[in-house]
C-alpha positions in Angstrom: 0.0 0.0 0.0 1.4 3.2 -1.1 0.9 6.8 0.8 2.5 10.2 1.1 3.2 12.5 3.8 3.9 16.3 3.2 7.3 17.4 4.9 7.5 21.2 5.7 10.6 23.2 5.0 11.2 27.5 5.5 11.3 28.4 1.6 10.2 25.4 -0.3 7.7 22.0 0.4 8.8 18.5 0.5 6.8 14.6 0.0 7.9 11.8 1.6 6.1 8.9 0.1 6.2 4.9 1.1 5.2 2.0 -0.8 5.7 -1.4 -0.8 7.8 -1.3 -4.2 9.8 1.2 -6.0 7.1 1.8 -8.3 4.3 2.4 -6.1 6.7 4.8 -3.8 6.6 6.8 -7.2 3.3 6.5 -8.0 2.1 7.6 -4.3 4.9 10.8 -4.7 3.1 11.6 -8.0 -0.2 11.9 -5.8 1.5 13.8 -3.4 2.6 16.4 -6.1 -0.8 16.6 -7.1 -2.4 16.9 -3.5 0.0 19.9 -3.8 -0.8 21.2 -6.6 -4.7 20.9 -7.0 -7.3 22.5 -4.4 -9.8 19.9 -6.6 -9.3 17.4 -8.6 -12.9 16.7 -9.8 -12.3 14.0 -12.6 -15.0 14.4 -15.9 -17.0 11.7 -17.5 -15.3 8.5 -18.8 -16.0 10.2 -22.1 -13.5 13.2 -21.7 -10.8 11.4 -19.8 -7.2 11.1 -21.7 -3.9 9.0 -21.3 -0.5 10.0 -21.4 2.2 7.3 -21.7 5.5 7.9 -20.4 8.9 6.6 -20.8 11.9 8.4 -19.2 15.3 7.5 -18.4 18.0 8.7 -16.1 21.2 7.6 -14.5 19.9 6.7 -10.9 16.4 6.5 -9.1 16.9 9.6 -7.7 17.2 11.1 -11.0 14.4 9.6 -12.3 12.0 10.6 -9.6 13.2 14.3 -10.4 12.2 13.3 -14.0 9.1 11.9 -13.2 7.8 14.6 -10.6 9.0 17.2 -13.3 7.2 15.6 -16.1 4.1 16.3 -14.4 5.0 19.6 -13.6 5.5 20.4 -17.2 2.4 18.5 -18.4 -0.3 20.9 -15.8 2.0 23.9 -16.4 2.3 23.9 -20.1 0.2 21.3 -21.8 -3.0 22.1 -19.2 -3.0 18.3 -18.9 -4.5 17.3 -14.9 -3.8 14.1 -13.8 -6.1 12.0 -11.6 -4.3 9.1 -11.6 -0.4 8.8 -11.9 0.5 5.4 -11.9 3.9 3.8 -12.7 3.4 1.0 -14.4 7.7 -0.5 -14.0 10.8 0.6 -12.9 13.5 -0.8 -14.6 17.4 -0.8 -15.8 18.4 -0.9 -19.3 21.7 0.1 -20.8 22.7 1.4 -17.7 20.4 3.3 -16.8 16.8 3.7 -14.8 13.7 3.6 -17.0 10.1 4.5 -15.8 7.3 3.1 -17.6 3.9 5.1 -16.9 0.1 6.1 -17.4 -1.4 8.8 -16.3 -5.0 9.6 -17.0 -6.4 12.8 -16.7 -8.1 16.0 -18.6 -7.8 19.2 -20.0 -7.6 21.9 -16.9 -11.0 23.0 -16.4 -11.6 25.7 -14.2 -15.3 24.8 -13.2 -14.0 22.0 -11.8 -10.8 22.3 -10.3 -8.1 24.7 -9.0 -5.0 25.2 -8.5 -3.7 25.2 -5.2 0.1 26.1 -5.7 2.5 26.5 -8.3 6.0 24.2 -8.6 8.9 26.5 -9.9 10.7 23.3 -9.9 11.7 19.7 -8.6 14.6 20.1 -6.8 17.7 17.6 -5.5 17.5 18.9 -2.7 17.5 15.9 0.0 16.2 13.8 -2.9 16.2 9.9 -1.5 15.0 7.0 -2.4 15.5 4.5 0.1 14.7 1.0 1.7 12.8 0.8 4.5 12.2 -2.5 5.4 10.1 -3.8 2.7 9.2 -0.8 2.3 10.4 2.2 -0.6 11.0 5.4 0.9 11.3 8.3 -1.5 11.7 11.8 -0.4 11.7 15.0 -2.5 11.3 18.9 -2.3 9.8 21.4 -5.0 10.5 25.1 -5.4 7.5 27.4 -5.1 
């Protein structure tokens, strides 16, 4: 089971998300981000909804997790594109590097039903970790707003 805890900081805001895999530590930062980001997430009809595959790479996991977060950021900021549900479908290693393999549905930004809470200047590296916790993924990030 995945989840996501917000993690205060003087100029900027931080998630610390947990889940039982790698994957599902990303996926429950994602949510996190968006928790953030969106005062209301009201999702439309089955009729408007829209996915957007991803595939990025990067050198390490904490790399990719920038990647990921950042890839969001960039998809509500200049595509208009709200998520409602991140979801990273594998982690894995290829050629050296990390590759994330994801789906996120979502919908055009419409203001009568939703709002934005805050905006992310940026996902920093900042304390970025992702770590073992037991069974458990722990990945911890901060954004600049």
């Amino acid at each position: 089971m995945s989840s996501f805890r917000v993690l205060e900081h003087p100029a900027d805001v931080g998630i610390e998300a947990r889940g039982s895999t790698t994957a599902e530590a990303f996926s429950a930062a994602a949510e996190g981000l968006l928790a953030l980001l969106l005062e209301s997430t009201d999702p439309p009809g089955d009729d408007q909804l829209l996915r957007e595959p991803l595939h990025l790479t990067a050198p390490d996991e904490e790399s990719l997790l920038i990647r990921w977060l950042s890839e969001i950021v960039f998809l509500i900021d200049a595509r208009r594109f709200i998520p409602h549900k991140p979801v990273v479908v594998k982690l894995t290693k290829e050629a050296g590097n990390f590759a994330l393999d994801a789906v996120l549905t979502g919908s055009r930004f419409d203001a009568s039903r939703q709002r934005l809470r805050l905006e992310v200047k940026a996902v920093t590296y900042h304390q970025v970790a992702v770590l073992q916790d037991g069974p458990e993924t722990v990945v911890r990030v901060y954004f600049d707003i």
